[in-house]
PyMOL CGO cylinders between C-alpha atoms (Angstrom):
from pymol import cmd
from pymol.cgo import CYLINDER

trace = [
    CYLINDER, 20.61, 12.63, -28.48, 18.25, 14.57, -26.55, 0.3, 1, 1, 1, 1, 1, 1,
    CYLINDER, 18.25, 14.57, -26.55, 15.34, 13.72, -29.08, 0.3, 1, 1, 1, 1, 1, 1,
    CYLINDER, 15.34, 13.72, -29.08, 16.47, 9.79, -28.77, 0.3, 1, 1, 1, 1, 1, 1,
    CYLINDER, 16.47, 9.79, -28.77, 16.28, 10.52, -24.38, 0.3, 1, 1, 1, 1, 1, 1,
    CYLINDER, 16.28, 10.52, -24.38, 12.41, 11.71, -25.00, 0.3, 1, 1, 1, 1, 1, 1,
    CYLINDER, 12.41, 11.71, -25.00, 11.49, 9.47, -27.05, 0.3, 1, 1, 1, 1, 1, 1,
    CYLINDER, 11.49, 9.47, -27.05, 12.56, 6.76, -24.66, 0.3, 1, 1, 1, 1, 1, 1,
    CYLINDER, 12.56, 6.76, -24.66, 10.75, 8.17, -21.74, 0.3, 1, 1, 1, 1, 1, 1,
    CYLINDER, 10.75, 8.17, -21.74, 7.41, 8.76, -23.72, 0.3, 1, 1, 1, 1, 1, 1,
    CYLINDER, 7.41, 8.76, -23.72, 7.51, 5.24, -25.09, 0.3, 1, 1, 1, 1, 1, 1,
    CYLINDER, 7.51, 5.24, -25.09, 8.23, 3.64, -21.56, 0.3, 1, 1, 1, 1, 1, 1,
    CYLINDER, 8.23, 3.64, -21.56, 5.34, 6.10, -20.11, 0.3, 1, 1, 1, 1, 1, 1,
    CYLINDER, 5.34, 6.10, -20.11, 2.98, 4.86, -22.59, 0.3, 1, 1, 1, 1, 1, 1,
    CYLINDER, 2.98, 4.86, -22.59, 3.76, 1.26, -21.84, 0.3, 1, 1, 1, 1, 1, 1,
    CYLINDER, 3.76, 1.26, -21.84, 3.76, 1.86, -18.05, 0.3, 1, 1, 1, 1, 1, 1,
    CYLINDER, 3.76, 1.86, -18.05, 0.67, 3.86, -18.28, 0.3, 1, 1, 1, 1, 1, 1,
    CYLINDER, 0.67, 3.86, -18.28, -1.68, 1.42, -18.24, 0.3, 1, 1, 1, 1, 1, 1,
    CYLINDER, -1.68, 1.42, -18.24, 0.10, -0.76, -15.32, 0.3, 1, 1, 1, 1, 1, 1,
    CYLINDER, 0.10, -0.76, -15.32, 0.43, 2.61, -12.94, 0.3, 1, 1, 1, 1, 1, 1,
    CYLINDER, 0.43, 2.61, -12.94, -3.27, 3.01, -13.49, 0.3, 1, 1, 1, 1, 1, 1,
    CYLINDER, -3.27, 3.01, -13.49, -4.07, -0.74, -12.50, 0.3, 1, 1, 1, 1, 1, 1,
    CYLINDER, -4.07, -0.74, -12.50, -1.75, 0.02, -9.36, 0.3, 1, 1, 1, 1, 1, 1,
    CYLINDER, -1.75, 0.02, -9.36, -2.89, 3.02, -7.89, 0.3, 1, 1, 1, 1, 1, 1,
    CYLINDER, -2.89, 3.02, -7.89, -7.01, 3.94, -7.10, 0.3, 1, 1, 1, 1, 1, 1,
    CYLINDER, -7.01, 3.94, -7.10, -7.93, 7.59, -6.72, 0.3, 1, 1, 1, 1, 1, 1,
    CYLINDER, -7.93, 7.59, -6.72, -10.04, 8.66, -3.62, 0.3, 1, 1, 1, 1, 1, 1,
    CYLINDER, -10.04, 8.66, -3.62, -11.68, 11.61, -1.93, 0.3, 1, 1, 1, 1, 1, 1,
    CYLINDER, -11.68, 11.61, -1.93, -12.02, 11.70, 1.78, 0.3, 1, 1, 1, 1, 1, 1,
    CYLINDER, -12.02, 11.70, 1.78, -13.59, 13.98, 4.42, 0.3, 1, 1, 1, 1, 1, 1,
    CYLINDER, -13.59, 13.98, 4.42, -13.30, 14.35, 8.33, 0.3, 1, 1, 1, 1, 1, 1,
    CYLINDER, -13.30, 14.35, 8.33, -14.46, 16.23, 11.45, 0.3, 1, 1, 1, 1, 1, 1,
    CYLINDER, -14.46, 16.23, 11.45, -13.62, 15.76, 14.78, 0.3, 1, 1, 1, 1, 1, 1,
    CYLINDER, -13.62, 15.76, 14.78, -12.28, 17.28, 18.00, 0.3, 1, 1, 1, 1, 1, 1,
    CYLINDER, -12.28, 17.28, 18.00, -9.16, 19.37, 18.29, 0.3, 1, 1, 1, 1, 1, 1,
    CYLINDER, -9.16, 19.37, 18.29, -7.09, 20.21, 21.15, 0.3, 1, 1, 1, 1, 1, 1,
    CYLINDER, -7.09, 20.21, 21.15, -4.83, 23.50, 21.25, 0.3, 1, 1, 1, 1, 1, 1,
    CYLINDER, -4.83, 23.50, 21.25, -1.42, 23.58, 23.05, 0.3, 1, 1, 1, 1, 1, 1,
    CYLINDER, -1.42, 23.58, 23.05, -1.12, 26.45, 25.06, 0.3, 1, 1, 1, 1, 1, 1,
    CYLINDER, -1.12, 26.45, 25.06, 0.40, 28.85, 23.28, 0.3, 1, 1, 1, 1, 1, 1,
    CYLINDER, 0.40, 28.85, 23.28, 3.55, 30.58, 25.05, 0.3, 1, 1, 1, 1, 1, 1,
    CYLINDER, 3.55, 30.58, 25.05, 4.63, 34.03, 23.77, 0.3, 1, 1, 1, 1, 1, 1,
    CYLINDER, 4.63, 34.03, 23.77, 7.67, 35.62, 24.12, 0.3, 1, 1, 1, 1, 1, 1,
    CYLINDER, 7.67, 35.62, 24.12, 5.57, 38.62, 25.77, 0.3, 1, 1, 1, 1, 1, 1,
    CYLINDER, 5.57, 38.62, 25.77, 5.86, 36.30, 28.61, 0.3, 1, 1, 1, 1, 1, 1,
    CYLINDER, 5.86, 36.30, 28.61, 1.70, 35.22, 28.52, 0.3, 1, 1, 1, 1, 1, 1,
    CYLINDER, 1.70, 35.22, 28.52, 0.14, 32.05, 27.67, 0.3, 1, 1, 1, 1, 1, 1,
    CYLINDER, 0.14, 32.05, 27.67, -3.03, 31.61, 26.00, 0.3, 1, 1, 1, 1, 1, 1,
    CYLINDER, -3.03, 31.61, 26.00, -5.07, 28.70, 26.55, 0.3, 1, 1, 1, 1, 1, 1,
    CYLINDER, -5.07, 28.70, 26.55, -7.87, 27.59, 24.41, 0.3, 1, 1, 1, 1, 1, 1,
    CYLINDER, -7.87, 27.59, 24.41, -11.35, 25.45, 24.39, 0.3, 1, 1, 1, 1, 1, 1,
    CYLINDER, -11.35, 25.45, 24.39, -11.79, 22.49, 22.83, 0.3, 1, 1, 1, 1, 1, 1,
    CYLINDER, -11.79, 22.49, 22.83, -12.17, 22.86, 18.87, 0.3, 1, 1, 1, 1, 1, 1,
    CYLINDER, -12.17, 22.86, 18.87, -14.09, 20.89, 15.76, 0.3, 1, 1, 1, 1, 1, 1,
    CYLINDER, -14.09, 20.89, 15.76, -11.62, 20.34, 13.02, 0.3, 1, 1, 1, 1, 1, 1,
    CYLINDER, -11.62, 20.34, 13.02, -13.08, 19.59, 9.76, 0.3, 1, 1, 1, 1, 1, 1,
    CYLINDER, -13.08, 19.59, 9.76, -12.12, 18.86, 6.17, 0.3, 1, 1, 1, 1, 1, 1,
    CYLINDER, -12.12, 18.86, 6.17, -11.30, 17.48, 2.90, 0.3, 1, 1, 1, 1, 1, 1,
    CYLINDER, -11.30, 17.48, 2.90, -8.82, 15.78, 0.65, 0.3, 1, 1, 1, 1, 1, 1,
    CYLINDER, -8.82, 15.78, 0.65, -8.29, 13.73, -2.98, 0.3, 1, 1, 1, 1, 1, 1,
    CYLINDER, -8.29, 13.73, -2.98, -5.48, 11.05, -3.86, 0.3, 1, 1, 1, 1, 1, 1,
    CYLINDER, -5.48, 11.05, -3.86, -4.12, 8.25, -4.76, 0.3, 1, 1, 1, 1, 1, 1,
    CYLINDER, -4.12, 8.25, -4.76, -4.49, 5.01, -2.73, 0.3, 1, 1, 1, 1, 1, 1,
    CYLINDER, -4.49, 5.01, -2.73, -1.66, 2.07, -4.10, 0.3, 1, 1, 1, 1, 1, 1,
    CYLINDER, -1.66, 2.07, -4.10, -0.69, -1.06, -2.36, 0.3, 1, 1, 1, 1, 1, 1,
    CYLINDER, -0.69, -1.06, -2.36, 0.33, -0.25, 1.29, 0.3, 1, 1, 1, 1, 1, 1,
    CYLINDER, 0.33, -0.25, 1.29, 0.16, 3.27, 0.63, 0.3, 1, 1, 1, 1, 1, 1,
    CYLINDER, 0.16, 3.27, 0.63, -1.54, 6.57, 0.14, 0.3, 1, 1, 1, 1, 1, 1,
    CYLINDER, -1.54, 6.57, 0.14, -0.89, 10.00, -0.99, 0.3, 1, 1, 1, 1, 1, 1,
    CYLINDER, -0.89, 10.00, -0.99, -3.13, 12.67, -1.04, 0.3, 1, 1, 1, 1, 1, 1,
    CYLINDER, -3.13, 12.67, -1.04, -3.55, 16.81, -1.15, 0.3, 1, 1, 1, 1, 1, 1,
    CYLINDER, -3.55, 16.81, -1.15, -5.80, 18.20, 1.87, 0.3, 1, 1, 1, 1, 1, 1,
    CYLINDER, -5.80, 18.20, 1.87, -7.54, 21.21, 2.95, 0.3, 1, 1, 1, 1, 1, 1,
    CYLINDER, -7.54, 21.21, 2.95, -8.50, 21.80, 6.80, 0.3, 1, 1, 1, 1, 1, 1,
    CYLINDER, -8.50, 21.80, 6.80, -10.12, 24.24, 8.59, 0.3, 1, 1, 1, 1, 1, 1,
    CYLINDER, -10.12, 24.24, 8.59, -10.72, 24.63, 12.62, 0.3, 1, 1, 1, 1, 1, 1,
    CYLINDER, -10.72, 24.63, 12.62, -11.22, 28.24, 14.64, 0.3, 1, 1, 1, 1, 1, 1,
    CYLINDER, -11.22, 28.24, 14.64, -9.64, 27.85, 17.86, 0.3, 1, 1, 1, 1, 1, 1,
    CYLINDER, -9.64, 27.85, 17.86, -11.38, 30.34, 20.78, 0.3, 1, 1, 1, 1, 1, 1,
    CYLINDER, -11.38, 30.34, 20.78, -9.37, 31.57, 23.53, 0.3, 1, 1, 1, 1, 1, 1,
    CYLINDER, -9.37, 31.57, 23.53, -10.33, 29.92, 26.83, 0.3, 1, 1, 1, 1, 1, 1,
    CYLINDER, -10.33, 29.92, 26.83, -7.92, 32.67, 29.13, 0.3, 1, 1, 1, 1, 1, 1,
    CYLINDER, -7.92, 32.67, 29.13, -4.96, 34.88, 28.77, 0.3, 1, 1, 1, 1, 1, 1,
    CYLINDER, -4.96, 34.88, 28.77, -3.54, 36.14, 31.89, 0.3, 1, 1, 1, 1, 1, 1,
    CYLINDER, -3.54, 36.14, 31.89, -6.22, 33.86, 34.10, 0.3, 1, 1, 1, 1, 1, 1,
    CYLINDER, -6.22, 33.86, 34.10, -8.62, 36.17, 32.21, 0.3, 1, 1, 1, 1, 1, 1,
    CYLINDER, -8.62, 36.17, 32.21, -12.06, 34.90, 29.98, 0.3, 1, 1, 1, 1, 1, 1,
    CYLINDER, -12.06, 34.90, 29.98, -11.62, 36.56, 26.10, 0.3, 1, 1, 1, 1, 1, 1,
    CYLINDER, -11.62, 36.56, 26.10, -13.57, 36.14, 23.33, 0.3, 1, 1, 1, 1, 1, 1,
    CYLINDER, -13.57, 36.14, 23.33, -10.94, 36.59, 20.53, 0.3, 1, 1, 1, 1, 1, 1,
    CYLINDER, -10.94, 36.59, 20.53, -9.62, 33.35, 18.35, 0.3, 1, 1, 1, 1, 1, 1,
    CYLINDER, -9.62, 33.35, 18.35, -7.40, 32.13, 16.23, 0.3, 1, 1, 1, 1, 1, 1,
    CYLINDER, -7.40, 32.13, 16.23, -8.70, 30.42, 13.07, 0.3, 1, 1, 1, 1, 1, 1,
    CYLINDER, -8.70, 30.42, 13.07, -6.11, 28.05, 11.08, 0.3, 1, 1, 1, 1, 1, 1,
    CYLINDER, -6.11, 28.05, 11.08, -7.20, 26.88, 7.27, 0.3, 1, 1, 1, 1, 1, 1,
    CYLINDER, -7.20, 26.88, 7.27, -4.27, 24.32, 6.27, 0.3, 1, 1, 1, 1, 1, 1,
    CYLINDER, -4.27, 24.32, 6.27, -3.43, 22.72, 2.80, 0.3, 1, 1, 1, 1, 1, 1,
    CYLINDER, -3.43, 22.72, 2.80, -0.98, 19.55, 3.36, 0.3, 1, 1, 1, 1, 1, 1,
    CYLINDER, -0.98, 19.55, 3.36, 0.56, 17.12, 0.77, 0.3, 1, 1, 1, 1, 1, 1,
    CYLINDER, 0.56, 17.12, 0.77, -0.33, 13.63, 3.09, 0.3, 1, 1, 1, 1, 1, 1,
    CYLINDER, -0.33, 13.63, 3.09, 1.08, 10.44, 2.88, 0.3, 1, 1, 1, 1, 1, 1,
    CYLINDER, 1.08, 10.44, 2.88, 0.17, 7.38, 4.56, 0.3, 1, 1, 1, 1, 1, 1,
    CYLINDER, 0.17, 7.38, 4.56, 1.12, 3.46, 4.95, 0.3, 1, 1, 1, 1, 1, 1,
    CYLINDER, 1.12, 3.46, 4.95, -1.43, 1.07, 5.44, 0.3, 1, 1, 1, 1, 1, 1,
    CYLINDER, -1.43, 1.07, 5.44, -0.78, -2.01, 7.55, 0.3, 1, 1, 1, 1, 1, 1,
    CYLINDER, -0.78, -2.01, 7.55, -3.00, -4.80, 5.68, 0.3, 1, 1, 1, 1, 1, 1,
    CYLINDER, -3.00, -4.80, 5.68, -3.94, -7.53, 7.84, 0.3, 1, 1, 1, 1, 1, 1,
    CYLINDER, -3.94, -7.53, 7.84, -4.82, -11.03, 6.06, 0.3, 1, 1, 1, 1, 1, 1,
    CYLINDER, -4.82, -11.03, 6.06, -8.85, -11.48, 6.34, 0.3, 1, 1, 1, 1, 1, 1,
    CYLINDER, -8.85, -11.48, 6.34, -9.50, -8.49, 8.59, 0.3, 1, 1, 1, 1, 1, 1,
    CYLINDER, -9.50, -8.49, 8.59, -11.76, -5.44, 7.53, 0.3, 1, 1, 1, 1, 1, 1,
    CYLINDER, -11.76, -5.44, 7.53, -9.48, -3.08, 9.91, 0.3, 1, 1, 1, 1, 1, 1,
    CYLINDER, -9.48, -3.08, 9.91, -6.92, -1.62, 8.25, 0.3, 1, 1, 1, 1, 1, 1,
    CYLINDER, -6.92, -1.62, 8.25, -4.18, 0.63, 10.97, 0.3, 1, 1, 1, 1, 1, 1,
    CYLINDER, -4.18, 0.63, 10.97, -1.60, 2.98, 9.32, 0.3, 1, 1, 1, 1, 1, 1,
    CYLINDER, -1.60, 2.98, 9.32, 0.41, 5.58, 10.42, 0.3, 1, 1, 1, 1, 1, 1,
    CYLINDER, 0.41, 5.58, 10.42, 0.83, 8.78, 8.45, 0.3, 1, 1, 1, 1, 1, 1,
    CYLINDER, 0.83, 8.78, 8.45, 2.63, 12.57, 8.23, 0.3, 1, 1, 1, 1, 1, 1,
    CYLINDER, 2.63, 12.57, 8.23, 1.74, 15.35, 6.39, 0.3, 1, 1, 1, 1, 1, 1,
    CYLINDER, 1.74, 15.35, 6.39, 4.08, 18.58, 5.29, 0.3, 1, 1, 1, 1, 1, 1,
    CYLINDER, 4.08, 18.58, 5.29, 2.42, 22.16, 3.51, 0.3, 1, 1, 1, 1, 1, 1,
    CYLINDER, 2.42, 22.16, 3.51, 1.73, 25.34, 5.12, 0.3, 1, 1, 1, 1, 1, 1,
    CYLINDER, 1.73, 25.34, 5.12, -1.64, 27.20, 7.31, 0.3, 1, 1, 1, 1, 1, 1,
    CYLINDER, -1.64, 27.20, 7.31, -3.05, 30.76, 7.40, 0.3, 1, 1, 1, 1, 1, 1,
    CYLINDER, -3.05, 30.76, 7.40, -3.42, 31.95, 10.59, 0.3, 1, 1, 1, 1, 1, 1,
    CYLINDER, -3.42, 31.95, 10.59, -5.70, 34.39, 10.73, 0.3, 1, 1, 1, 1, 1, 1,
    CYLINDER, -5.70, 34.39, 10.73, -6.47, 36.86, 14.43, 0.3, 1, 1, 1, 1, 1, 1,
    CYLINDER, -6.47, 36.86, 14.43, -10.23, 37.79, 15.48, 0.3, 1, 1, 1, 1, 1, 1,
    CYLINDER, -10.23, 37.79, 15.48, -10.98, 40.23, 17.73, 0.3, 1, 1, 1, 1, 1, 1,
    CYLINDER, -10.98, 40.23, 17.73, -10.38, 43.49, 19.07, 0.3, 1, 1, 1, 1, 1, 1,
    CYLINDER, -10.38, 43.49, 19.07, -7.83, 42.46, 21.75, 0.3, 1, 1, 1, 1, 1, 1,
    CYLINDER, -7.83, 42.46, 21.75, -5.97, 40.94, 18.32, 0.3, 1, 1, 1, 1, 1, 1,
    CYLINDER, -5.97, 40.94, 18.32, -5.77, 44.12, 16.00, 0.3, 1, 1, 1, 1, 1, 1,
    CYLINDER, -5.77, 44.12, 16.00, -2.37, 44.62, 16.16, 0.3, 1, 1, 1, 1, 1, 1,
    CYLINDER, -2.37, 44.62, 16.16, -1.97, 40.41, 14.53, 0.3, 1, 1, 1, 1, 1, 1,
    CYLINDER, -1.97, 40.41, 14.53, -2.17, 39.74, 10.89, 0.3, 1, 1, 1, 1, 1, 1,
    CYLINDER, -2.17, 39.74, 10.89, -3.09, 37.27, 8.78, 0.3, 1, 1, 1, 1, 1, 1,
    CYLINDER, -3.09, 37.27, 8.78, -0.03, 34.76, 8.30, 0.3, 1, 1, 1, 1, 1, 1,
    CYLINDER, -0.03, 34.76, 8.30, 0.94, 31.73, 6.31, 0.3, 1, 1, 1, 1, 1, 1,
    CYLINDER, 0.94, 31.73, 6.31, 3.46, 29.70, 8.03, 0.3, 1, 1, 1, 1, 1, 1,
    CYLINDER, 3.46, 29.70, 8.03, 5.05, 26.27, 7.53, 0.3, 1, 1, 1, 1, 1, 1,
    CYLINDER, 5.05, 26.27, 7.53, 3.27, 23.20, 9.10, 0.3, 1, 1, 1, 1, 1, 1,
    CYLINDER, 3.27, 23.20, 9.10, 3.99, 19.60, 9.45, 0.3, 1, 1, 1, 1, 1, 1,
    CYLINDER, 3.99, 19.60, 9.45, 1.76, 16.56, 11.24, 0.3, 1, 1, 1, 1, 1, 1,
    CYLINDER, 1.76, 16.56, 11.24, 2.28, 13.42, 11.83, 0.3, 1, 1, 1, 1, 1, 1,
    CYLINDER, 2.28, 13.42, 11.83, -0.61, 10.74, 12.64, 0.3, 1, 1, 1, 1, 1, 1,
    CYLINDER, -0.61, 10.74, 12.64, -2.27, 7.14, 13.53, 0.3, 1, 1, 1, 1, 1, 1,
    CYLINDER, -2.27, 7.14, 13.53, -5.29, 5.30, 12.98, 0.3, 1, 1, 1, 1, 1, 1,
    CYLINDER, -5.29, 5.30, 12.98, -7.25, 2.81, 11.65, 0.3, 1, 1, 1, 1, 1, 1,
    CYLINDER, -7.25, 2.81, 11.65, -9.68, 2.55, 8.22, 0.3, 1, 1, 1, 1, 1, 1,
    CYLINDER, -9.68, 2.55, 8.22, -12.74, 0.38, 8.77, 0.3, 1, 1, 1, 1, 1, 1,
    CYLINDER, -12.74, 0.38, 8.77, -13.43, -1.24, 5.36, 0.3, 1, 1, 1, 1, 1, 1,
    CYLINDER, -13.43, -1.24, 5.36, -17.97, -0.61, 5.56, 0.3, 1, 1, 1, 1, 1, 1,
    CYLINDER, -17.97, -0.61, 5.56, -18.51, -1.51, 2.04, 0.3, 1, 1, 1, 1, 1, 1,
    CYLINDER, -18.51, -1.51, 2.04, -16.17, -1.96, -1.50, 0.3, 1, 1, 1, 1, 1, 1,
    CYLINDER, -16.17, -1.96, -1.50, -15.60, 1.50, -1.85, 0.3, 1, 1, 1, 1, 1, 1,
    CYLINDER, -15.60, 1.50, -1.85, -16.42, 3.28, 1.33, 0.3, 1, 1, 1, 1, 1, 1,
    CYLINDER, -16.42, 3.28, 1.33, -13.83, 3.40, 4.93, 0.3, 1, 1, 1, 1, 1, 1,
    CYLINDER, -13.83, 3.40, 4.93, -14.72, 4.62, 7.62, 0.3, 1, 1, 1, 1, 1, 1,
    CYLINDER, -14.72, 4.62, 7.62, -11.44, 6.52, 9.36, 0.3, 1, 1, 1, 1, 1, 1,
    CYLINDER, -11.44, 6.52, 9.36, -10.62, 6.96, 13.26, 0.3, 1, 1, 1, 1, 1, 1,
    CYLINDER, -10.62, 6.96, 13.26, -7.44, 8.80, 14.10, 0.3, 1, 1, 1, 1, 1, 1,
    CYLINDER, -7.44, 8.80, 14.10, -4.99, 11.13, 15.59, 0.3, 1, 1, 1, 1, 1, 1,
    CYLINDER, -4.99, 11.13, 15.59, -3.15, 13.77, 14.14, 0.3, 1, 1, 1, 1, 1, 1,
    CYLINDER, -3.15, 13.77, 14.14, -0.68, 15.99, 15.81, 0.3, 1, 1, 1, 1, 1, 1,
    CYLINDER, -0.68, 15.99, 15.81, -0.51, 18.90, 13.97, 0.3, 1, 1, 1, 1, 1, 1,
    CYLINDER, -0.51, 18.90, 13.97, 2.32, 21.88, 14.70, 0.3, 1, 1, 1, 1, 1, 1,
    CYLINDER, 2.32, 21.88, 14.70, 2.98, 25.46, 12.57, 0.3, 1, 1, 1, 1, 1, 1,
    CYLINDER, 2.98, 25.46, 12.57, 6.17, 27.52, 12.49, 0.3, 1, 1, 1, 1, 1, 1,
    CYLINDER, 6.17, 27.52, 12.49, 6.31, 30.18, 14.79, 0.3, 1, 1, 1, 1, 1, 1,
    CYLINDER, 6.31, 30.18, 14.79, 3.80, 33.26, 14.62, 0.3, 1, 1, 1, 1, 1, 1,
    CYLINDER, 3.80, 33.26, 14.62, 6.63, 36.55, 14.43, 0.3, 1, 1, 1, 1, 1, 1,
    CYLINDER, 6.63, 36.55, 14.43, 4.27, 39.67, 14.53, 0.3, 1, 1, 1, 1, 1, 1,
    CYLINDER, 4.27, 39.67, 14.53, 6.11, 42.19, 12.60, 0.3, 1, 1, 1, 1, 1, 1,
    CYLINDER, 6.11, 42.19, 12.60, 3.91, 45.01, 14.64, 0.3, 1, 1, 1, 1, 1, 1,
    CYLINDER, 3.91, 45.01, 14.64, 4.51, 44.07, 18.35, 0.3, 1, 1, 1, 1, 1, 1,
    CYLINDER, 4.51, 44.07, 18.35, 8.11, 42.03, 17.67, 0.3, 1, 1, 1, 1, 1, 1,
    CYLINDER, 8.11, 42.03, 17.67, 6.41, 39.11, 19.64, 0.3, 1, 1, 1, 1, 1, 1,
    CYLINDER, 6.41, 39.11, 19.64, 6.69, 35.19, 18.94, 0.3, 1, 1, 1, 1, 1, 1,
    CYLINDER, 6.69, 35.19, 18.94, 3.71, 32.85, 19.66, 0.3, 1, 1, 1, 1, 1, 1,
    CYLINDER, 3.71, 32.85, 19.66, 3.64, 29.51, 19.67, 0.3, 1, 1, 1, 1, 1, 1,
    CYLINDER, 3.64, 29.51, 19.67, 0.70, 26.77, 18.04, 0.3, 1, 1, 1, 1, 1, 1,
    CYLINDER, 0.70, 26.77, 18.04, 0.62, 23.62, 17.87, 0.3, 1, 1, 1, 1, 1, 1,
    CYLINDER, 0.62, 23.62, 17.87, -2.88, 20.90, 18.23, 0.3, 1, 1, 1, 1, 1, 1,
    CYLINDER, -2.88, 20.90, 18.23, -3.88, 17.51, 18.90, 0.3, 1, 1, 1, 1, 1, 1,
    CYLINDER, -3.88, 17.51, 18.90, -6.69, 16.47, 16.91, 0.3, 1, 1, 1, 1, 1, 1,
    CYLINDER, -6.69, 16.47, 16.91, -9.01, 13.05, 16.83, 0.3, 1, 1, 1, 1, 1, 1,
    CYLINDER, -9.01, 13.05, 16.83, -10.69, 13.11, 13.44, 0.3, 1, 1, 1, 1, 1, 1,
    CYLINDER, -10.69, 13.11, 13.44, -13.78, 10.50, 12.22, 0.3, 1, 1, 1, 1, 1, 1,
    CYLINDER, -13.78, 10.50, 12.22, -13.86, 10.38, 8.15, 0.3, 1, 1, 1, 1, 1, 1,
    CYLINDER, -13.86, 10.38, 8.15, -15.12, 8.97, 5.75, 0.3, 1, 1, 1, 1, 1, 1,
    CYLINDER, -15.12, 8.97, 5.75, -13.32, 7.39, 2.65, 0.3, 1, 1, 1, 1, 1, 1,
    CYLINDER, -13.32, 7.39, 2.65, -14.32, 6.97, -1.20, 0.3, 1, 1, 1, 1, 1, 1,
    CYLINDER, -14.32, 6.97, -1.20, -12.10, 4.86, -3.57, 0.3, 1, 1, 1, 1, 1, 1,
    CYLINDER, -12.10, 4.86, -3.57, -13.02, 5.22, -6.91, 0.3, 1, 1, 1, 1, 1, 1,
]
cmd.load_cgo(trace, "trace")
């Protein structure tokens, strides 16, 4: 019975095989744009405040029709703008790997393409400075959701404009028993590939 079951779903992969692949066109994708920290409240009772920061990264999928869904790697280094009402020089620095996925809204004869997206995976959070040495390294939970529009420039190549909010778990530091809070909005300009 069980060798009847697998030899149904290879035969109906085989024979769906080539329609999936008709279907669905890989891509690869890169970004960079301006990010904007939340304050970040800690249960201390401070708030830190940061400057603006450049996002920047990466990703590969799978474009089919109306949708997309992709794997990405980000990267941004947020600097402290004050804590307390004081100037520091320490930062936070977030490198994120999501699992994306996106709808496209097609409209008839138009090269502009909006679609709304969200993202789930998890970020390392990683402390510099010497106002930070009691902070680890962390990977935490994240989640983002987004909207924007492709720009069709050529057969192959979009241009991308959009905004992503993006928002980690809690930071617990196991040291100091404190909570801090993250979260970032983020306007991104990329670039799109379909193969």
């Amino acid at each position: 019975m069980k060798r009847k079951l697998l030899l149904t779903v290879i035969v109906i992969g085989i024979f769906a095989a080539p329609s999936l692949a008709q279907a669905v066109t890989p891509y690869v994708s890169a970004n960079v744009g301006l990010g904007f920290p939340a304050n970040s409240s800690n249960s201390h009772g401070y708030v830190i405040s940061y400057k603006t920061s450049v996002p920047f990264g990466g990703a590969v999928g799978l474009k089919g029709d109306g949708y997309r869904v992709e794997a990405a790697l980000s990267y941004v280094n947020n600097h402290f703008d004050q804590v307390y009402g004081r100037s520091y020089n320490d930062s936070y620095s977030n490198f994120s790997y999501m699992a994306n996925a996106y709808y496209d809204y097609a409209i008839n004869d138009s090269t502009v393409t909006p679609y709304v997206m969200g993202g789930i995976g998890g970020v390392s959070i990683s402390p510099h400075g010497l106002d930070l040495n009691n902070y680890t390294t962390k990977s935490l939970f994240a989640w983002q959701i987004g909207a924007g529009i492709g720009v069709n420039v050529d057969k192959n190549v979009v241009v991308d404009l959009g905004y992503r909010y993006f928002k980690p778990s809690n930071y617990h530091n196991d040291i100091t028993g404190s909570i801090t809070t993250f979260a970032s909005s983020n306007i991104l300009l990329g670039v799109r590939y379909n193969f």
